[in-house]
C-alpha positions as CSV (number, residue, x, y, z in Angstrom):
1,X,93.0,101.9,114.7
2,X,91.0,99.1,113.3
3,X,92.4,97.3,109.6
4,X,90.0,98.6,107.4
5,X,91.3,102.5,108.8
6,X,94.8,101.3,108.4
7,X,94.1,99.8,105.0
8,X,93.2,102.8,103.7
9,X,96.1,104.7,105.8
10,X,98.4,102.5,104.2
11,X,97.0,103.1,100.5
12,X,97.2,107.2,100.7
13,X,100.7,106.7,101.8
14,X,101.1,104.6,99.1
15,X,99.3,107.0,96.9
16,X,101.2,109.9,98.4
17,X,105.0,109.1,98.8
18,X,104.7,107.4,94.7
19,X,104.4,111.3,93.9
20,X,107.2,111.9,95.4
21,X,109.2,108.9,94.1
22,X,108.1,110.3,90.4
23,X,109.2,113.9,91.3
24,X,112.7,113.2,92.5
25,X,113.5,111.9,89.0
26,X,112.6,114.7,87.0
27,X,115.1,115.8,84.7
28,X,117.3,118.1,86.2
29,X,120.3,120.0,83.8
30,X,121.9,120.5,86.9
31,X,122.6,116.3,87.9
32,X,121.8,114.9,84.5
33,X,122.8,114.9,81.1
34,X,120.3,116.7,78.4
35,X,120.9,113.9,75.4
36,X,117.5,112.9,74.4
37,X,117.9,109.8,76.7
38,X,118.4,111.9,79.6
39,X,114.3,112.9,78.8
40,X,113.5,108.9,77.5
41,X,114.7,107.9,81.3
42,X,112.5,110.8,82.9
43,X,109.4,109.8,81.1
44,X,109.7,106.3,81.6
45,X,109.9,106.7,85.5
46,X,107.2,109.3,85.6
47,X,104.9,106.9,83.6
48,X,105.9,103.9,85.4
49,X,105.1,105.9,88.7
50,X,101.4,106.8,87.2
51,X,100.7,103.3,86.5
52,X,101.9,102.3,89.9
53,X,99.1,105.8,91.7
54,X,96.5,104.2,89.1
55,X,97.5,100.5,90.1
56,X,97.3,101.8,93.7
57,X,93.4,103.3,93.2
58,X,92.3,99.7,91.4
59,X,93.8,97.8,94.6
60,X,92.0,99.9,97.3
61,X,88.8,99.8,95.1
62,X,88.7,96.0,94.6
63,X,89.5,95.7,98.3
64,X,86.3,98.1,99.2
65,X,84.2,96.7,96.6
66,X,82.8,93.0,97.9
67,X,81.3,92.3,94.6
68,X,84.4,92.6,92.8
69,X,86.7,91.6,95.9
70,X,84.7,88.4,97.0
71,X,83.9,89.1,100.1
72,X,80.3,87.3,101.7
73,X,78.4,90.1,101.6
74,X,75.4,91.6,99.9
75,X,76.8,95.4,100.2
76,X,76.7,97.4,96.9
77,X,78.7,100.4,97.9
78,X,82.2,101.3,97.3
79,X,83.8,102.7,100.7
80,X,86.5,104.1,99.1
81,X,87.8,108.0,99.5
82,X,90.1,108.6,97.0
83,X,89.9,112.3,96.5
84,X,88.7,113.8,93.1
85,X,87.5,109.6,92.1
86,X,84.2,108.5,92.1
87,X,82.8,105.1,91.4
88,X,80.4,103.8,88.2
89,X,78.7,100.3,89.4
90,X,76.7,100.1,86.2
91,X,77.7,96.4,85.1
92,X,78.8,95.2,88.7
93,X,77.1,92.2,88.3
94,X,79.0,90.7,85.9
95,X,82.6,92.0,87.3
96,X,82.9,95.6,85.7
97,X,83.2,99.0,87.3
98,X,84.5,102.1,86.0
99,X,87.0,104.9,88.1
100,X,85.7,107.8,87.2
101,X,88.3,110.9,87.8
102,X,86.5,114.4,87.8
103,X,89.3,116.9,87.5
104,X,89.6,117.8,91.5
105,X,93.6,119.0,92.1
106,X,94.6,117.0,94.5
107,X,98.4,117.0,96.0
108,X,99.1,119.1,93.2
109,X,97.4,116.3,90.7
110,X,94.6,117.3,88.5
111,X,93.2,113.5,87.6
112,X,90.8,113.3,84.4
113,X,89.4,110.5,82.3
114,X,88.4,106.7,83.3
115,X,89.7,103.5,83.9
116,X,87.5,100.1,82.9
117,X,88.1,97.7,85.1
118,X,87.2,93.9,83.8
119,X,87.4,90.6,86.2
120,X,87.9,88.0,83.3
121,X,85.8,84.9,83.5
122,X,83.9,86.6,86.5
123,X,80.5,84.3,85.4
124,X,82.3,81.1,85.9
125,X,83.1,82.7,89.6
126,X,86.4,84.5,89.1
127,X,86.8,87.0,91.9
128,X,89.7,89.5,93.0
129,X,90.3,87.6,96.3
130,X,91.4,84.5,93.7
131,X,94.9,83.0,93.0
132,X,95.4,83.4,89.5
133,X,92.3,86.0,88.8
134,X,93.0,88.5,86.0
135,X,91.7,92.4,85.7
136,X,91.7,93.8,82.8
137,X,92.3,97.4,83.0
138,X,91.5,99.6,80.3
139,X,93.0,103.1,80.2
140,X,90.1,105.8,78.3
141,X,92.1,109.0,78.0
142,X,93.4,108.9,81.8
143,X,95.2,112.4,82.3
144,X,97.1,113.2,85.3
145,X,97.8,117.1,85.2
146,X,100.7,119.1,87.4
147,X,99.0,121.9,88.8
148,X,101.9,123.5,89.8
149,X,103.7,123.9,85.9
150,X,100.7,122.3,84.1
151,X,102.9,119.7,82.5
152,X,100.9,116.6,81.5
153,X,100.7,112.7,80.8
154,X,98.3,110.7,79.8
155,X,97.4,107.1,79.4
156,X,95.4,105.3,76.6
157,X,95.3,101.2,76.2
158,X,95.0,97.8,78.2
159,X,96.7,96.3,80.8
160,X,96.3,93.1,82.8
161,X,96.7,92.9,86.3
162,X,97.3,89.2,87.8
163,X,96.6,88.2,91.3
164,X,99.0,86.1,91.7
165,X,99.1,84.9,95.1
166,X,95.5,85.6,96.2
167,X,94.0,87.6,99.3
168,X,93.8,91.5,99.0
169,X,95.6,94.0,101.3
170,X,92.8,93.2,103.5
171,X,93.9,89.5,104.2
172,X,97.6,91.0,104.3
173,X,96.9,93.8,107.0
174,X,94.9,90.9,109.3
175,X,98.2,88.5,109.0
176,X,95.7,86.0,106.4
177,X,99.3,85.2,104.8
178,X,102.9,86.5,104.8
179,X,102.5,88.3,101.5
180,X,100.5,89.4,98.3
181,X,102.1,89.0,94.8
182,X,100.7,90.6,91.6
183,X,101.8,91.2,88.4
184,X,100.8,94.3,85.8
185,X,101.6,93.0,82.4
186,X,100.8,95.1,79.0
187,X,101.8,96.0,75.4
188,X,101.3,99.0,73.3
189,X,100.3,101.3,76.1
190,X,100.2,104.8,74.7
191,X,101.7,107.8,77.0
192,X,101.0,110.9,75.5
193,X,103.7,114.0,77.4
194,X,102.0,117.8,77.3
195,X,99.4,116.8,74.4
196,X,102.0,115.7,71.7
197,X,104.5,113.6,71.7
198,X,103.6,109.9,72.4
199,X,105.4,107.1,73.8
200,X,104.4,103.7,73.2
201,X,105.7,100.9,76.5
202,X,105.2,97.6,77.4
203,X,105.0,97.7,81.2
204,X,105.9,94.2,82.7
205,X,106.1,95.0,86.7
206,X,105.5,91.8,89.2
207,X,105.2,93.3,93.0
208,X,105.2,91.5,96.5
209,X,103.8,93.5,99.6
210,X,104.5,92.5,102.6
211,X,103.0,93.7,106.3
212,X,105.0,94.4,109.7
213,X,102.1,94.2,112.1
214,X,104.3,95.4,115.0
215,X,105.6,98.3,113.5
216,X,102.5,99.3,110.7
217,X,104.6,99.1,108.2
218,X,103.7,98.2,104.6
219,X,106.7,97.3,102.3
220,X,106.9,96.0,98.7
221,X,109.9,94.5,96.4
222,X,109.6,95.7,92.6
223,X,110.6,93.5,89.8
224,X,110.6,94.2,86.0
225,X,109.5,90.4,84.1
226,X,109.7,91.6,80.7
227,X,111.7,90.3,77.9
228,X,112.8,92.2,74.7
229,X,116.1,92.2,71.8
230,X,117.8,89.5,74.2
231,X,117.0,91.2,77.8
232,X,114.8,89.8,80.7
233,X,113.9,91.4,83.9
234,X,112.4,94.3,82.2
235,X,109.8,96.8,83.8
236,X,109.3,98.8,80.3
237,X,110.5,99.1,77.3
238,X,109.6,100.1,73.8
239,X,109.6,103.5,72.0
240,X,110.2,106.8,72.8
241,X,108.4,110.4,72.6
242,X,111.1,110.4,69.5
243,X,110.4,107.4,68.1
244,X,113.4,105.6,69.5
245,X,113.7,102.1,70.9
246,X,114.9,101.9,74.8
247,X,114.4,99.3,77.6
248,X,114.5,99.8,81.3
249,X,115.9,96.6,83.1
250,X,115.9,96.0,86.9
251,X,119.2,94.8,87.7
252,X,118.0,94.6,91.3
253,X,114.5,94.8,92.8
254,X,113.3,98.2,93.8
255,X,112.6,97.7,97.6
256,X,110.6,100.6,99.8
257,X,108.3,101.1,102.8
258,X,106.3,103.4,104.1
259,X,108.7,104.2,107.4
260,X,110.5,106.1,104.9
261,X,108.1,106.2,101.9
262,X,108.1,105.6,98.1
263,X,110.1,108.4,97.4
264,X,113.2,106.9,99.2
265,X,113.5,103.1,98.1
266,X,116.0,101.4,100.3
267,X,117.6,99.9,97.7
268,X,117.3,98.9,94.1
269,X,119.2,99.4,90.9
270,X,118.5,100.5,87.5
271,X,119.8,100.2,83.9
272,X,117.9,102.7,81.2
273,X,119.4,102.4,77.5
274,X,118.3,103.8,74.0
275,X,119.5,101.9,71.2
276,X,120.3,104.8,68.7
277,X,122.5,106.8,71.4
278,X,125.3,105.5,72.9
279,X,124.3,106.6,76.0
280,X,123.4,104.4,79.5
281,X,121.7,105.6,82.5
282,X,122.4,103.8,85.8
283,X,119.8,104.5,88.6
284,X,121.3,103.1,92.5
285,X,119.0,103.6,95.0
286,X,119.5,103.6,99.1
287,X,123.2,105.3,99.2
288,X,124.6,107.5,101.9
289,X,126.1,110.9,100.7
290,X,129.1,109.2,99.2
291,X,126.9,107.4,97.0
292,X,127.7,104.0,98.6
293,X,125.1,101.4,99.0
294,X,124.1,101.3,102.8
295,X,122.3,98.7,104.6
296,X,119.3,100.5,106.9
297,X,117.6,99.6,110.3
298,X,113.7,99.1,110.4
299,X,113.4,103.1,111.5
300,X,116.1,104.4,109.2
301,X,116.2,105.9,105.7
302,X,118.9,106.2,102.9
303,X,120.2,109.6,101.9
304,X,119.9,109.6,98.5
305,X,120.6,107.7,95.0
306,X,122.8,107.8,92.6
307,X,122.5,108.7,88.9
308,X,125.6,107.4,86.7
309,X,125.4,108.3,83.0
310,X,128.0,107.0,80.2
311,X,128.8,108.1,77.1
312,X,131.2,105.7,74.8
313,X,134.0,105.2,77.7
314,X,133.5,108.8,80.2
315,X,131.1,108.2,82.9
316,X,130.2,110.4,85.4
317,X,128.2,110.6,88.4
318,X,125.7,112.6,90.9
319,X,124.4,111.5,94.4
320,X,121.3,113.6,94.9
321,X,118.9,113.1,98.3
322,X,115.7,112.0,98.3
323,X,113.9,115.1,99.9
């Protein structure tokens, strides 16, 4: 298989097992508790795992796209197959495109809207390919649709995503360095549930990829890097549907691959709180079925995670599996 087939392999796994990583955390009465935090945790992973799909689209697109990416070449045409997504190059030349998403259901995802992307200071020769180049990425009524129970999300604002080591997935999957490191950083991103109720987060994620050429195998270590009322290592926080102040904090990075895909982290640990309700949620991923923390080989998965929710002093607890 050559790189640029297992680039894009590698991206609709990506693409793929992040839906599934979203759908395991649904809010189930049966395994978790139905205070309004219960839903505030919910939405927060299911937006954080859209941003990480639409993340996921820009990365493969810059990596197509030489005028954005930097490559030496004088190609104008985006290679890129992401179904129901097709490409506006008007403004190319001076480091804009547009993802244009035209309502094709796709793995049970009706996609909708646009998403600006921006290369700041691209005259002064800023490219993708760059340490230290920023995107901007702006959000213009972005819907993502379940097909299945037509339950919605959509997302309106700006982000800014930082290369921060340099190289693309490309230089990654040909061994051009150990890793890639990027950073999505924004405030006042508006996530609007079923066509009401909006959220308003501040999604501060930094990610590092890293590429097992012997085995194919792409993984990537999640961090939160936001700061907010006295916490750090945040990957969102801000207001809920209800109007009510919560963070999500990593207390340990989110780790995954794509041996046993998005949807099964092999480890990684949690802490959601809303600050009106005494109430925390505690999210453990890679456990077996005793909801201990395992250590797994390079072909083996974890069972499950663990949800712990407290309430003043009483916790309890549910292991539930992955798939």
């Amino acid at each position: 298989m050559t790189s640029k087939k297992l680039l894009h392999h590698a991206a609709i796994i990506f693409v793929s097992t992040l839906l599934a990583f979203s759908s395991c955390k649904k809010n189930d009465p049966a395994t978790t508790p139905t205070d309004e935090s219960g839903q505030a945790s919910s939405d927060s992973r299911q937006a954080i795992s859209e941003n990480d799909a639409s993340i996921n689209d820009v990365n493969q697109t810059l990596s197509d796209y030489p005028l954005m990416h930097g490559r030496l070449s004088s190609s104008n045409k985006v290679a890129t197959t992401i179904c129901g997504l097709t490409i506006d190059t008007v403004g190319s030349y001076t480091g804009t495109i547009k993802l244009n998403y035209n309502g094709t259901v796709c793995n049970n995802r009706k996609r909708e809207g646009s998403i600006k992307l921006t290369i700041l200071n691209y005259a002064s020769g800023a490219r993708w390919k760059n340490a230290g180049c920023v995107l901007q990425v702006d959000y213009m009524a972005y819907k993502i649709t379940r097909a299945s129970d037509g339950q919605s999300i959509e997302l309106n604002g700006t982000q800014m995503l930082t290369n921060i080591s340099g190289g693309t997935w490309v230089d990654l999957i040909l061994n051009l360095q150990p890793n890639l490191v990027s950073s999505v950083t924004g405030t006042n991103l508006n996530v609007k549930f079923n066509g009401t109720a909006t959220a308003i987060y501040n999604i501060n994620r930094k990610f590092t990829y890293t590429w097992a050429s012997a085995t194919s195998v792409l993984s990537c270590s999640g961090e939160g890097v936001g700061s907010s009322g006295g916490l750090n290592n945040l990957e969102n926080y801000g207001t809920t549907r209800d109007g009510d102040a919560f963070t999500s904090q990593v207390i340990t990075p989110i780790l995954w691959n794509t041996t046993c895909g998005w949807g099964a982290p092999l480890a990684g640990e949690l802490d959601i709180k809303v600050a009106s309700k005494s109430f925390n949620l505690n999210c453990l991923f890679g456990v077996n079925s005793a909801g201990t923390p395992i250590s797994v080989g390079s072909n083996q998965c974890a069972y499950g995670w663990k949800l712990t929710w407290t309430v003043g002093t009483a916790s309890q607890n549910k292991v539930i599996v992955y798939y």
